[in-house]
C-alpha positions in Angstrom: -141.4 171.2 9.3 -141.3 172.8 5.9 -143.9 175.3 4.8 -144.5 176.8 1.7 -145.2 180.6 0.2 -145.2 183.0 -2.3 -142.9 186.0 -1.8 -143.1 188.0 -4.9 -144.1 187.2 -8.6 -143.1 184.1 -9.5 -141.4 183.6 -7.0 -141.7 180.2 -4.2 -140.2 180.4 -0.6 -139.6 177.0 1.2 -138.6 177.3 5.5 -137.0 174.3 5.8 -136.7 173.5 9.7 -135.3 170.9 12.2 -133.4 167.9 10.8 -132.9 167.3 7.4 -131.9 163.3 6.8 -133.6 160.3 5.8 -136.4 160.6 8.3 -137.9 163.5 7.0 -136.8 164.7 3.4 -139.6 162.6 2.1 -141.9 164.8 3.5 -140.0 168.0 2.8 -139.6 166.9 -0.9 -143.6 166.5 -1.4 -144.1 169.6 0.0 -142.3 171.7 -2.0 -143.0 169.6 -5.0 -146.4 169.6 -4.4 -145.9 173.9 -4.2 -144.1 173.6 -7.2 -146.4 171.9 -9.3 -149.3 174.1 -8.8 -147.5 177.6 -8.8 -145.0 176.9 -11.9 -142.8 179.9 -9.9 -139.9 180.7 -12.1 -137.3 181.3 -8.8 -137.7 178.8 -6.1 -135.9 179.7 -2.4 -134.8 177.1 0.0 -134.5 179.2 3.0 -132.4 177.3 5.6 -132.2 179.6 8.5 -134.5 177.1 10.9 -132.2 173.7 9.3 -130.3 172.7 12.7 -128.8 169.3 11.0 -128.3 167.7 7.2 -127.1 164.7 6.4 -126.4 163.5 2.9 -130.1 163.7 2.2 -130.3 167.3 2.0 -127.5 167.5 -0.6 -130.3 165.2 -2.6 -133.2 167.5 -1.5 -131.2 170.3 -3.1 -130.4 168.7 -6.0 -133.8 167.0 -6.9 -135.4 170.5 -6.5 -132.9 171.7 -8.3 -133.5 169.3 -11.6 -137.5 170.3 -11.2 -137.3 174.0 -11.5 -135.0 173.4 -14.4 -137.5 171.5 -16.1 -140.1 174.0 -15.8 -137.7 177.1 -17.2 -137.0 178.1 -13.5 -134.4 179.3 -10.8 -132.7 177.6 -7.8 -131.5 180.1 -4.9 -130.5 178.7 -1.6 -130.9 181.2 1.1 -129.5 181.4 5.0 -127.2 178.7 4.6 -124.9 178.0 8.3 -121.5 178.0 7.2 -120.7 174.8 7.4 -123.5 173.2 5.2 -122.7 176.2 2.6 -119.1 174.1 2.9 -120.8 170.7 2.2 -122.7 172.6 -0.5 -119.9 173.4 -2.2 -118.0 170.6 -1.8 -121.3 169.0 -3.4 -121.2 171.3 -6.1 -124.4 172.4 -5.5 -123.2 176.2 -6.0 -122.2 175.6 -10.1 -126.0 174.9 -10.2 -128.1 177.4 -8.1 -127.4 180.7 -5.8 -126.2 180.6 -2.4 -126.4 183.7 -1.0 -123.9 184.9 2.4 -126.9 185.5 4.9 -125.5 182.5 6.9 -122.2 184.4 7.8 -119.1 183.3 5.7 -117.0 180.1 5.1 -113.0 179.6 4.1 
């Protein structure tokens, strides 16, 4: 389940929740996109504190979201990441191209 709100100026929050794979990014994707598209938010948060599992799919969910804000002039930031997707994440490179922020805990 992924829902959708504003949370200052400008500015989109996405609660991502539950699985994240090939099942359901589809759904997650439009969602947001659909969010995106009619708010124009120049920052965009994926909050991940409700994500209990992500496959490969997420690193594309990321990343596609990612490529749309920057096409409108906008920001990425990645929010309550568990440790070890923040790993994955960075593994991915997906921190050289948005914010991921420590609420999550820490990673080595």
């Amino acid at each position: 389940m992924t829902t959708v709100e504003k949370t200052g100026e400008g500015e989109l929050t996405a609660r991502l929740a539950g699985d994240i794979d090939h099942h359901s990014v589809g759904e997650m994707r439009d969602i947001i996109d659909d969010a995106v598209d009619r708010d124009r938010p120049c920052l965009l948060v994926l909050d991940f504190g409700a994500v209990t599992f992500m496959d490969s799919s997420g690193i594309g969910l990321v990343m596609g979201r990612y490529k749309r804000m920057d096409e409108i002039g906008g920001k990425l930031k990645i929010t309550n990441v568990p440790p070890q997707m923040r790993k994955v994440m960075r593994i991915s490179g997906i921190d050289r191209l948005a914010t991921i922020d420590n609420k999550g805990g820490t990673s080595k």
